[in-house]
N, CA, C and O of each residue as an XYZ file, in Angstrom:
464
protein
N       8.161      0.422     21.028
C       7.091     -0.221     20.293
C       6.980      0.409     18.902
O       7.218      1.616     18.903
N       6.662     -0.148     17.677
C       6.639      0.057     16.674
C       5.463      0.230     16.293
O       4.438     -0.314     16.704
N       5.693      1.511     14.962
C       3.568      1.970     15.142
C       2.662      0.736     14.881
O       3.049     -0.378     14.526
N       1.319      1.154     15.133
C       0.364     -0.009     14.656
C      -0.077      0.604     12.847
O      -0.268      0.126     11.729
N      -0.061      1.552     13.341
C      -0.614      2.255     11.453
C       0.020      2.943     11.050
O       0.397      3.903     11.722
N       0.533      2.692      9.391
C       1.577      3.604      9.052
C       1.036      4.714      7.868
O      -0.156      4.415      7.803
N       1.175      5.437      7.237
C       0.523      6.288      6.274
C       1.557      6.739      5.452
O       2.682      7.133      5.757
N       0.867      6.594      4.071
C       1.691      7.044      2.866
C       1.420      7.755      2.241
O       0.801      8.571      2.924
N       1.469      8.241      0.738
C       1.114      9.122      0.129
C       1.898      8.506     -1.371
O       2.944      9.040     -1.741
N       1.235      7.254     -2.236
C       1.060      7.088     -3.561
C       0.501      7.879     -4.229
O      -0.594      8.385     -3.985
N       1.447      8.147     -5.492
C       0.832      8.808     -6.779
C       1.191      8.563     -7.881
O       1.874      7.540     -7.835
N       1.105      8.963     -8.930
C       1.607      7.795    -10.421
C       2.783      9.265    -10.860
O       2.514     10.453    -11.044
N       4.050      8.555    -10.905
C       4.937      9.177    -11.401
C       5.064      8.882    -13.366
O       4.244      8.078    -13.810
N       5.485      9.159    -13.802
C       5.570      8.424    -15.440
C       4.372      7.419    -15.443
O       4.737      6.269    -15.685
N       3.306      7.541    -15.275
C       2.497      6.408    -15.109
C       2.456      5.267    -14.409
O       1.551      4.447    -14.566
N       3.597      5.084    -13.434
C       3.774      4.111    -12.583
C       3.328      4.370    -11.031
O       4.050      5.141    -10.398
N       2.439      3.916    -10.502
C       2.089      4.295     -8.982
C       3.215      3.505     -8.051
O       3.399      2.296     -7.911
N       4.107      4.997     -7.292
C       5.299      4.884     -6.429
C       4.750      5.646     -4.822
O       3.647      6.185     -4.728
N       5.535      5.576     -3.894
C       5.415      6.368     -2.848
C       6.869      6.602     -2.306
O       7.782      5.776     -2.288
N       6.898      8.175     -1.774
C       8.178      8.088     -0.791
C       7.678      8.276      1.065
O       6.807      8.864      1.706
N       8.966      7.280      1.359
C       9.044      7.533      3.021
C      10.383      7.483      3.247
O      11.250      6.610      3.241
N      10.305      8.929      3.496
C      11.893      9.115      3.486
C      12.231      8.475      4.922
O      13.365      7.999      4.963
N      11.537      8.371      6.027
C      11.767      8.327      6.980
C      12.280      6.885      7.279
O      12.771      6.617      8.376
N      12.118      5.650      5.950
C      12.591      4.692      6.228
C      13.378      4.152      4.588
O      13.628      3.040      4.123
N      13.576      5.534      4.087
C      14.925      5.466      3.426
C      14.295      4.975      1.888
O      15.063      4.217      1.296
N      13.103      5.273      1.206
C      12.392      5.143      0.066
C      11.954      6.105     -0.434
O      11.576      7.090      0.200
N      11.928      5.980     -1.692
C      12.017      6.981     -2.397
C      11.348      6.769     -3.776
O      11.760      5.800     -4.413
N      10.663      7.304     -4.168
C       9.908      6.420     -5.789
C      10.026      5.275     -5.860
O      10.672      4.715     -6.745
N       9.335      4.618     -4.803
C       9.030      3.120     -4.412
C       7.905      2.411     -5.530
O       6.702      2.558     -5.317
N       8.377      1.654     -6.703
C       6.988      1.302     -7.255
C       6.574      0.451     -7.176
O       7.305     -0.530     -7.037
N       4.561      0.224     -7.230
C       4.320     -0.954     -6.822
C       4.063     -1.891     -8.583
O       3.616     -1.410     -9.624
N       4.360     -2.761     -8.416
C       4.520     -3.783     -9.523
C       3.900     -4.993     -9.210
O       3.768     -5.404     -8.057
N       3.536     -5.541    -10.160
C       3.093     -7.087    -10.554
C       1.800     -7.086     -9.541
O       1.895     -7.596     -8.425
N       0.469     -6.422    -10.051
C      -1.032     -6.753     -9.938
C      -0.775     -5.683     -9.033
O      -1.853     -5.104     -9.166
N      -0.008     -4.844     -8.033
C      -0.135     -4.047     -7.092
C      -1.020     -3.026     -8.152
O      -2.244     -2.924     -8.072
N      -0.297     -2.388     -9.026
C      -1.326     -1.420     -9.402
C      -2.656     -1.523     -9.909
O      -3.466     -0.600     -9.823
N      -2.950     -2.874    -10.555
C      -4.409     -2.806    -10.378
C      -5.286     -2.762     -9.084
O      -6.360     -2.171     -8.973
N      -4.746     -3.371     -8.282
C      -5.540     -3.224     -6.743
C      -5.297     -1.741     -6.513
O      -6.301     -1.031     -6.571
N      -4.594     -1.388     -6.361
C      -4.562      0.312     -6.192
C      -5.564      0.919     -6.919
O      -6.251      1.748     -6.322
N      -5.818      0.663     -8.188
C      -6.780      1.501     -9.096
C      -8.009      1.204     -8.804
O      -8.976      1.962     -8.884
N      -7.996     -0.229     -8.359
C      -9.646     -0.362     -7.686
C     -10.041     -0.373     -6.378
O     -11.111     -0.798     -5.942
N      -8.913      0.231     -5.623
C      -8.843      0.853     -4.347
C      -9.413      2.422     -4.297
O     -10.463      2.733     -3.736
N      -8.750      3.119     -4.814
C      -9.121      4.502     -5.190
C      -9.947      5.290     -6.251
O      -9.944      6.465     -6.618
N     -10.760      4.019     -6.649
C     -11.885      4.559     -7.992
C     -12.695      5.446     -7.825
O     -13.384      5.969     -8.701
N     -12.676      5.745     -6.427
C     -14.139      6.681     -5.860
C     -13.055      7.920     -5.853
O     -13.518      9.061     -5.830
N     -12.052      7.791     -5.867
C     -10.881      9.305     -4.806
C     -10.785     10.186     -6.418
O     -10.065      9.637     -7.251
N     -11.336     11.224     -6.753
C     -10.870     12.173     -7.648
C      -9.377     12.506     -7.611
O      -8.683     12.539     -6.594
N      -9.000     12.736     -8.806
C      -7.289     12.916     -9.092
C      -6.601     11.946     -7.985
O      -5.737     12.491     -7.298
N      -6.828     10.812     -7.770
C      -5.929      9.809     -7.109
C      -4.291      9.691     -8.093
O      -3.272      9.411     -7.461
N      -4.237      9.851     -9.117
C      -3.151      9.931     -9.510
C      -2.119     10.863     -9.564
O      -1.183     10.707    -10.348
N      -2.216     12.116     -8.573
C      -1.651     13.071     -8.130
C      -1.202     12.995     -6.682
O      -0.262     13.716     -6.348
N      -1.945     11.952     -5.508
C      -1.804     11.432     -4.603
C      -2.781     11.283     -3.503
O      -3.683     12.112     -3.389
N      -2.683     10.401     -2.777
C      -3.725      9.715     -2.015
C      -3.064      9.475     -0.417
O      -1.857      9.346     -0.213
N      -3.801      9.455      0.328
C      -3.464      8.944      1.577
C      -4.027      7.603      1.935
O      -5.191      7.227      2.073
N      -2.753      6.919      2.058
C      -2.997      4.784      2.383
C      -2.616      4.826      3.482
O      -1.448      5.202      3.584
N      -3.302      4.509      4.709
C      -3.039      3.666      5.744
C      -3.279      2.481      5.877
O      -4.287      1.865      5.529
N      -1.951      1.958      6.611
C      -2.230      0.358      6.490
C      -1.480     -0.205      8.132
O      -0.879      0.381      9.032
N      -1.803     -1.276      7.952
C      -1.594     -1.854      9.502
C      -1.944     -3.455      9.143
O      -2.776     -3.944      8.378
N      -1.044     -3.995      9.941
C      -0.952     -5.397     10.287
C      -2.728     -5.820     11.157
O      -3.274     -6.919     11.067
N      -3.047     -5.136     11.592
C      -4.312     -5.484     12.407
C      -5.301     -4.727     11.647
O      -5.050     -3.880     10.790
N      -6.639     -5.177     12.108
C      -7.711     -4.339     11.607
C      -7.863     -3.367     12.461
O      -7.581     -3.467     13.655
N      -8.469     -2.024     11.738
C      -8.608     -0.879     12.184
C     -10.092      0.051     11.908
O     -10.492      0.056     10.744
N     -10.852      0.778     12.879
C     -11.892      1.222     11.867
C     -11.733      2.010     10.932
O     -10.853      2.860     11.071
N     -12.442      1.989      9.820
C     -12.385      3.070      8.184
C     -11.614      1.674      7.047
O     -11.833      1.668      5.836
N     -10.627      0.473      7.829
C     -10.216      0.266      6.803
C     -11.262     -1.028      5.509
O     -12.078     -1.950      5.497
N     -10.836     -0.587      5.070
C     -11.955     -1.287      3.359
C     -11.424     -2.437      2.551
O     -11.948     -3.303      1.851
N      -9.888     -2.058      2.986
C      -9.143     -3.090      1.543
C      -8.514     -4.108      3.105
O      -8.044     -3.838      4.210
N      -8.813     -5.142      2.451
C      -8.227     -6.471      3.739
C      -7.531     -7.144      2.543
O      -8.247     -7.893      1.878
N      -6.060     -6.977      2.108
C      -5.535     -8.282      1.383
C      -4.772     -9.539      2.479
O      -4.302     -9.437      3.612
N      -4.872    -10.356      1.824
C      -4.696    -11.515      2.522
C      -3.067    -12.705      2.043
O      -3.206    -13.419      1.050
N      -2.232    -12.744      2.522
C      -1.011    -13.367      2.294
C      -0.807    -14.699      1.747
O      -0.826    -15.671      2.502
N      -0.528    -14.878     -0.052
C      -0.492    -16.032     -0.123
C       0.855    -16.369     -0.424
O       0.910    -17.597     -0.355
N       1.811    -15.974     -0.681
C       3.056    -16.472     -1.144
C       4.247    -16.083     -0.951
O       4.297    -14.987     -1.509
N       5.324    -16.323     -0.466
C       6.574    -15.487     -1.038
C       7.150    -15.755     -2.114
O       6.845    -16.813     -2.664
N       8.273    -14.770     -2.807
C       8.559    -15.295     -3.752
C       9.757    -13.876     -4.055
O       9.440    -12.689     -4.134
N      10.834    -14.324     -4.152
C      11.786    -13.143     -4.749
C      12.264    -12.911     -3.700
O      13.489    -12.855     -3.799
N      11.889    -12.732     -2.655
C      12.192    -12.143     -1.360
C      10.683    -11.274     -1.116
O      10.411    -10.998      0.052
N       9.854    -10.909     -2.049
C       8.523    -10.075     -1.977
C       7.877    -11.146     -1.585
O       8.358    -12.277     -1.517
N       6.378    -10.710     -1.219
C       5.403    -11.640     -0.854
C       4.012    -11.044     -1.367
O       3.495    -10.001     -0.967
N       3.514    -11.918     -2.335
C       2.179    -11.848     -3.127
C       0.775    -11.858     -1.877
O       0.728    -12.500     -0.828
N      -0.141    -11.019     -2.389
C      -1.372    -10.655     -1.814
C      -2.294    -10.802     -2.655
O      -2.212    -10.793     -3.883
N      -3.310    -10.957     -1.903
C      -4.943    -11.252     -2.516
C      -5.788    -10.637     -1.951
O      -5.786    -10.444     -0.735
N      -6.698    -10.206     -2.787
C      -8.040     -9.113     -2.493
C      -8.734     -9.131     -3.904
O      -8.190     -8.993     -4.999
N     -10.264     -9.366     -3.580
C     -11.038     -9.251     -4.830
C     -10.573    -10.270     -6.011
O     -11.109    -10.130     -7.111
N      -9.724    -11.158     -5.853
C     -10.036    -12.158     -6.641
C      -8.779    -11.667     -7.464
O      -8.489    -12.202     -8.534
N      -7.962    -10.515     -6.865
C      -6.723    -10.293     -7.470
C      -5.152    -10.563     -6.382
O      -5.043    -10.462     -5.159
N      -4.439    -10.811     -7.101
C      -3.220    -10.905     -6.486
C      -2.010    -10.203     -6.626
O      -1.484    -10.588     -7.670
N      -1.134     -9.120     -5.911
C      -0.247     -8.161     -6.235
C       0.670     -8.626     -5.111
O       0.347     -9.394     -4.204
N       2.143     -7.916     -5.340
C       3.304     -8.677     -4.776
C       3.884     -7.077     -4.245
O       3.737     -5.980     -4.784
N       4.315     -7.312     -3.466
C       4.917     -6.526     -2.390
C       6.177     -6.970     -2.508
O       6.464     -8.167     -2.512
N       6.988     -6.051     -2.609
C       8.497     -6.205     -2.504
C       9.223     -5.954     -1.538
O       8.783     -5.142     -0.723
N      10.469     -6.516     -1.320
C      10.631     -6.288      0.143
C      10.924     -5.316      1.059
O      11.430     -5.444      2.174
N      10.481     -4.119      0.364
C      10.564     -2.829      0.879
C       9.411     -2.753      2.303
O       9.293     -1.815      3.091
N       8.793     -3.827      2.297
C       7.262     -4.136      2.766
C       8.571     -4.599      4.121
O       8.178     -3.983      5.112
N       9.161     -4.955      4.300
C       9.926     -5.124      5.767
C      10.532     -3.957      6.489
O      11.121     -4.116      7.558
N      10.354     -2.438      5.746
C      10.884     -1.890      6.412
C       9.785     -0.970      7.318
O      10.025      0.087      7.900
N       8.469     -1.726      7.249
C       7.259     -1.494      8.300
C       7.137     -2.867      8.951
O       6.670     -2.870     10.090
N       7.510     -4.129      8.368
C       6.851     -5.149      9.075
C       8.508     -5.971      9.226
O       9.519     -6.046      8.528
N       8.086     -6.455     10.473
C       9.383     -7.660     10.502
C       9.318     -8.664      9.741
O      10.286     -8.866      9.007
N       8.218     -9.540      9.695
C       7.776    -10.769      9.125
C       6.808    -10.004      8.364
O       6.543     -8.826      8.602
N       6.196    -10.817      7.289
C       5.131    -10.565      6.327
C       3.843    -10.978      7.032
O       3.648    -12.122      7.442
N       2.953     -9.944      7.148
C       2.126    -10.290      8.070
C       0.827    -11.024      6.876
O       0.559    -10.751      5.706
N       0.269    -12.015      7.835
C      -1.025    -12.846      7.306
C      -2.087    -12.053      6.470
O      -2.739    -12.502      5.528
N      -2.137    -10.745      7.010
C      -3.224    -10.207      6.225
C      -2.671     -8.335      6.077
O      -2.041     -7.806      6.993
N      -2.845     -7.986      5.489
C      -2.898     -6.283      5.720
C      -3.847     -5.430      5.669
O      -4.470     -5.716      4.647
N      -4.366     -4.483      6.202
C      -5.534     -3.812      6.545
C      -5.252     -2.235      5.689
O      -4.091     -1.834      5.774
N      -6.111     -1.456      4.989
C      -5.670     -0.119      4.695
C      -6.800      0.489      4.022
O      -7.594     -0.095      3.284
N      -6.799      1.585      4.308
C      -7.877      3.055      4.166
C      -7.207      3.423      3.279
O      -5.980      3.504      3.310
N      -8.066      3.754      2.176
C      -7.510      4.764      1.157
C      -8.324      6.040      1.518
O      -9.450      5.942      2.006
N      -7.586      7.538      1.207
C      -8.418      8.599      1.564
C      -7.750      9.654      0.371
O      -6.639      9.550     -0.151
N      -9.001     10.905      0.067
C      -8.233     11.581     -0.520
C      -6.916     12.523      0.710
O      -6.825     12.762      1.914
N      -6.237     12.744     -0.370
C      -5.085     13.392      0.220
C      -5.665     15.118      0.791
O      -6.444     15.703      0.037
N      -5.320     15.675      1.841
C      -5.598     16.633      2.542
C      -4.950     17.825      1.947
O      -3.766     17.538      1.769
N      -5.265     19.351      1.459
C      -4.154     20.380      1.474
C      -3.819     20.454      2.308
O      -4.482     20.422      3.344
N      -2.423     20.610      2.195
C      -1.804     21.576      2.901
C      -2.422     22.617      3.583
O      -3.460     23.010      3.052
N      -2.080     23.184      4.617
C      -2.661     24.489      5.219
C      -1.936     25.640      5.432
O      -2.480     26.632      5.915
């Protein structure tokens, strides 16, 4: 079975907000076209979010999560999202958590934890 919630860790490299998961072979992954404005008004409350953040996200709803975007398009092989009256596109790096592009996506932004 494949997880239900996955967790990342975005932060703005050269000014561009990227994430790595090495574990499914990404690496300064960036998000583009409206993704980073939803990100910025995802994490407006998180101090130094641009150093890095913890995103969980999941195909289903979950409790804590806040941001619900909702699936309107494909296009490129990516598939465009909506939240707040904005729309950002996911590239198809977004299949190497989901098989199909799921209808909606669910995700918690949190600040990021030290190390211990």
């Amino acid at each position: 079975m494949k997880n239900a919630l996955f967790v990342i860790e975005p932060y703005q490299w050269n000014g561009i907000w990227v994430f790595d998961d090495l574990r499914v072979g990404l690496q300064q992954e960036p998000f583009v076209s409206g993704m980073p404005e939803i990100i910025e008004l995802a994490v407006q409350d998180i101090p130094n979010a641009a150093e890095g953040f913890m995103l969980i996200f999941s195909a289903r709803p979950f409790p804590g999560a806040t941001v619900e975007l909702e699936w309107v398009r494909e296009e490129l092989g990516g598939n465009w999202y909506r939240w707040n009256e904005m729309e950002g596109w996911l590239c198809p790096a977004l299949f190497r958590y989901f098989e199909t592009a799921p209808p909606k996506l669910y995700a918690q932004v949190k600040p990021r934890q030290p190390l211990k």
